[in-house]
N, C-alpha and C positions, 0 to 999 in steps of 0.2 A: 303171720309168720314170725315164729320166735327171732330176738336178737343173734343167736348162735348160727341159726339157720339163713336167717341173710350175709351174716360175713361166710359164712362155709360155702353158699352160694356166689357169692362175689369171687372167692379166692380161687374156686374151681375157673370159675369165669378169665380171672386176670391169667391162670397158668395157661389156659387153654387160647388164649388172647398173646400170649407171650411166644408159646410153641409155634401157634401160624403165623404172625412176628418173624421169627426167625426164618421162616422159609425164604423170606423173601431174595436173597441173594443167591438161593437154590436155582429159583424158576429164570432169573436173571440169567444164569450162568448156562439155564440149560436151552434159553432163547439162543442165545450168543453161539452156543453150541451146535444147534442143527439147522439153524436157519444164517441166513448173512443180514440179516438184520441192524442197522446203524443206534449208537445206543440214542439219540433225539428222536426216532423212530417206535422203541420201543418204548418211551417217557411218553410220548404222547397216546400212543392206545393204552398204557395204564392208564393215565387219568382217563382218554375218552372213553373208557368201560368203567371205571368206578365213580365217575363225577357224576351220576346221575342218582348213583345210590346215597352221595355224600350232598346232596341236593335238594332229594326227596325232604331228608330226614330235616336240614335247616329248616326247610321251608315251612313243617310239620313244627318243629319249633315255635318260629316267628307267629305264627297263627297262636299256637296257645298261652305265650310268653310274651311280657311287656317287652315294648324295647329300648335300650338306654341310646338318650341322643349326645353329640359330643359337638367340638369342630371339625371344622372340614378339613384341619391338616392334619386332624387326630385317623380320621378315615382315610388320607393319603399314606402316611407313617404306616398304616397296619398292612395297605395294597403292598407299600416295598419293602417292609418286613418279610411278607406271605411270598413276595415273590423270589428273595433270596433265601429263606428256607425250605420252598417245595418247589423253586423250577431250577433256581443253580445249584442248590445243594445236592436235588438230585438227580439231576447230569452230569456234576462233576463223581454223584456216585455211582451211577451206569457207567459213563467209559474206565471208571477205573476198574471194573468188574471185568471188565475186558481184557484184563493184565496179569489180577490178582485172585488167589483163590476167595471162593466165600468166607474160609475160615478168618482170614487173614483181614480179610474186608469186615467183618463184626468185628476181632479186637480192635482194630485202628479206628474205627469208626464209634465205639462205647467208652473211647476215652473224653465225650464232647460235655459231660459234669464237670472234670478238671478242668475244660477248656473256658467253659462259661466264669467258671469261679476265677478266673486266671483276667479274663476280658473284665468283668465285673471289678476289679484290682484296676486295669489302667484304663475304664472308659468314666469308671460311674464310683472310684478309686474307694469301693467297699472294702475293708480288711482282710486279709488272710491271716484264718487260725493254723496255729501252730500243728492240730490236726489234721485240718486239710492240705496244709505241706506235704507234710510226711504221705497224703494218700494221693496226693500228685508223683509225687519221688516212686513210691511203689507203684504206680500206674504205667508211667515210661518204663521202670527197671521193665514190667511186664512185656510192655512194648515192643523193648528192645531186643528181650529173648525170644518172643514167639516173632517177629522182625527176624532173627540170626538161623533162627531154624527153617524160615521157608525160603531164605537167600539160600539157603547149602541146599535147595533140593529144584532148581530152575534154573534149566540151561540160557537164558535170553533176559538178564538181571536188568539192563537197559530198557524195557519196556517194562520188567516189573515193578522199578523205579518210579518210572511214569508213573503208574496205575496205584501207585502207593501214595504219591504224591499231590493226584487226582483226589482219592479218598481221606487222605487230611486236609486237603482243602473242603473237601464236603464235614468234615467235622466240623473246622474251623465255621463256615458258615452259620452250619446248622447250631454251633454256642451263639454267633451273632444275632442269628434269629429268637432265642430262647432269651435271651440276654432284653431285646428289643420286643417282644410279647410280653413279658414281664412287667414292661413300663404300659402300653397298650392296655392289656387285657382290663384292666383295674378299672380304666376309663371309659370300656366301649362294652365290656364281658365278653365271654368268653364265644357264646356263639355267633355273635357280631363277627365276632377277631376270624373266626374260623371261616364264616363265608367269605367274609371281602378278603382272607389272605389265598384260600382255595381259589377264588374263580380270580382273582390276579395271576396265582404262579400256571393259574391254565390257560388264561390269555396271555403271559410270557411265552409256554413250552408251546402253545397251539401258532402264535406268531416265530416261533425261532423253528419252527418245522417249515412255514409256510416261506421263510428267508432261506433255508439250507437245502431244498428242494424244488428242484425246478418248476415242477408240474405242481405246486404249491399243497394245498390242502385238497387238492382235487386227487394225487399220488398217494392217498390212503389205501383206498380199493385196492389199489394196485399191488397195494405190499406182498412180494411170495407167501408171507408168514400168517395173513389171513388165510390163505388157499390150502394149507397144508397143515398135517396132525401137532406141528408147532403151534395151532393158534391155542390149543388146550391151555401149556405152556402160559401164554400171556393172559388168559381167560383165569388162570390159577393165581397169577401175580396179583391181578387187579380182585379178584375176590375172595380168594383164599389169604393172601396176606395181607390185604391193603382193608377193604371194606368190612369182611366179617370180624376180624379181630378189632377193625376201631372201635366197633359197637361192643364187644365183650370187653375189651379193657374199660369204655368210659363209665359200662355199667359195673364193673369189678371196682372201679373209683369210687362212684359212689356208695358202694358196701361195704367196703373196707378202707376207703383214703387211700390219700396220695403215697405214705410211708410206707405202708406195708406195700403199693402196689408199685413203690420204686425197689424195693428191694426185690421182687418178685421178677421184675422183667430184667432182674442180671444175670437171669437163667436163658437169657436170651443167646450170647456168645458159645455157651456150653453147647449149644443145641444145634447151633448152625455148626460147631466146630464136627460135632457127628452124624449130622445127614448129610455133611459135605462127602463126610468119609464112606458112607454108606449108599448114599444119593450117586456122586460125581466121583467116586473113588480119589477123592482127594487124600494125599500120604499125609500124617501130623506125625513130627517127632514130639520127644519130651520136653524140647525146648518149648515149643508150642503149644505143650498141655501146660509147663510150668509157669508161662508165662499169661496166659489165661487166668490160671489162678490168681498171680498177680495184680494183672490189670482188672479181676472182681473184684479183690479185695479191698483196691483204690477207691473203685466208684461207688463200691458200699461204704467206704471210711467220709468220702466229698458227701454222700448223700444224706447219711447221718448226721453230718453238724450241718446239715443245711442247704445244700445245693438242691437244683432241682431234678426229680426225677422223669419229666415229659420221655417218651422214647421217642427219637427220633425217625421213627416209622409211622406214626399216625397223628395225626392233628388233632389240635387239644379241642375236643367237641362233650359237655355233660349230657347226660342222658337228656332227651325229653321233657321230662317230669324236674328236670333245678335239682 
């Protein structure tokens, strides 16, 4: 296959890996919606429907690939990495879904390049360019606009508060964990990082279900949300947006790089912002379009000089083949 033909291939790959990306706060909202579903509830049958497909494929790995050996607190570091960017981060991003529109929850949630570059300044006291300011500045302005246009359109501002506040703490994390894989990944690689930080944040969300429910891990069965045309719904979360896109973006990665494939998943907010509207008839004023723009044009400006483009929807996994 010509050069041309494998980036045309990769880029189709990385859009189409971005689009079902985006759904995800779709199938969320529409759990939340016809079922009474708890959002620890719903965290846990994602992963326990896609951990096996994100398992298969390690393990498929490890067989054909050397494996890098490190310390043993280099293997603990990466278990509490993994478990604060895939089981708190994304709990704290379920129940904020529970407050907040999808649309609303992708811009506050695509600001976590600014966030990293900001953490990376007072942990590990890296520079900031004079560039990346300015696309910090336009990131918030963004923020704060599509922020002012869904406070004017919700009667119960007191739980969308919450539910806001919820989702920048899930950003917040989820830079923590980028920030802390960063340091990790170099030493153990990358599919290392991937299994032991996946099957920690599952034995986090699989023990914080079996603590918050009485009838423990045995109250799965039980769920109404298995038994009823909602289970579609979560059967779409965990494979439509979770397992098939990882595998098309890590392959879109390897086709075209990380650059092209961070500027690619900025199409991710746009997308949520109009299946929300289309999907869940969620209302978007100008504010909220104008402010989208904004906060893209931030984390394209952070991603450019440098920041990292990981999406925070799928875990950093290479193809198969390195």
């Amino acid at each position: 296959m010509k050069r041309t033909q494998v980036y045309n291939q990769g880029f189709i790959w990385a859009i189409l890996g971005t689009l079902l990306f985006s759904t995800k706060a779709i199938w969320i909202k529409l759990c939340f919606s016809t079922s009474s579903i708890d959002a620890s509830s719903l965290l846990m049958l994602r992963m326990l429907f896609s951990l096996p497909f994100f398992a298969a494929a390690m393990w498929f790995y490890f067989v054909h690939q050397q494996v890098k050996k490190a310390k043993a607190s280099t293997y603990l570091v990466a278990c509490l990495v993994g478990i604060l960017g895939y089981y708190v981060s994304s709990l704290l991003d379920f129940i904020g879904l529970q407050y907040v529109s999808a649309s609303i929850e992708r811009i506050i949630l695509f600001i976590y390049p600014t966030l990293a570059v900001l953490l990376n300044l007072l942990i590990f006291k890296v520079p900031i360019q004079k560039k990346q300011w300015m696309a910090i500045l336009i990131t918030y302005v963004g923020i704060g606009l599509a922020y002012w246009g869904e406070l004017n359109q919700i009667p119960d501002t007191k739980m969308f508060f919450f539910g806001t506040w919820m989702i920048l703490l899930c950003a917040i994390t989820f830079a923590l964990y980028l920030v802390g894989s960063g340091k990790i990944i170099p030493k153990i690689g990358a599919p290392q990082f991937t299994s032991l930080s996946m099957l920690a944040a599952s034995l986090g969300i699989f023990i914080h279900y079996w603590v918050t429910h009485q009838q423990g891990l045995a109250a799965i069965y039980d769920l109404p949300i298995l038994h009823s045309s909602s289970l579609w719904y979560v059967i779409a979360l965990a494979i439509i947006s979770t397992v098939i896109p990882s595998f098309l973006m890590s392959g879109g990665m390897k086709r075209i790089g990380s650059n092209d494939l961070a500027i690619i998943t900025s199409l991710g907010p746009v997308a949520t912002l109009f299946q929300a509207r289309w999907i869940l008839n969620e209302p978007f004023s100008w504010e909220q379009i104008l402010g989208t723009v904004f906060v893209l044009i931030g984390v394209l400006l952070v991603k450019k000089v440098g920041a990292t483009g990981t999406n925070p929807d799928y875990p950093i996994y290479p193809s198969p083949k390195g």
